[in-house]
Residue, then its C-alpha position, 0 to 999 in steps of 0.5 A: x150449229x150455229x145461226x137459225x135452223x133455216x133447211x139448206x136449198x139447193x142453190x146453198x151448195x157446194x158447201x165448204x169447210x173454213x177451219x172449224x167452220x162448215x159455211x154455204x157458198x155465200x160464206x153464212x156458217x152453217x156449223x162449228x165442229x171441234x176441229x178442222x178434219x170434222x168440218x170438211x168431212x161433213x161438208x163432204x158428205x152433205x155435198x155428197x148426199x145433195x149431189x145424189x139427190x139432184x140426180x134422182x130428181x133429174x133420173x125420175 
């Protein structure tokens, strides 16, 4: 991980990935991965599981 440990807000996705890089939608890098298929399955699934939580929230 890479720069503070701030919590991801919600206005932070989509992720997406740069290289080795996973970085918020203003472009701050959030991690570095060792390669590049890494980081986008991890902003895959962090994308993933904020979508899911986003419906909860509005299906409650």
């Amino acid at each position: 991980m890479t720069g503070t440990n701030e919590p991801l807000k919600p206005e932070d996705f989509p992720l997406e990935a740069d290289k080795e890089r996973v970085q918020r939608q203003d472009g701050k890098p959030i991690a570095t991965t060792k390669n590049e298929a890494m980081a986008h399955e991890i902003a895959e699934r962090l994308n993933a599981e904020e979508h899911r939580r986003e419906e909860d929230k509005w299906s409650a």
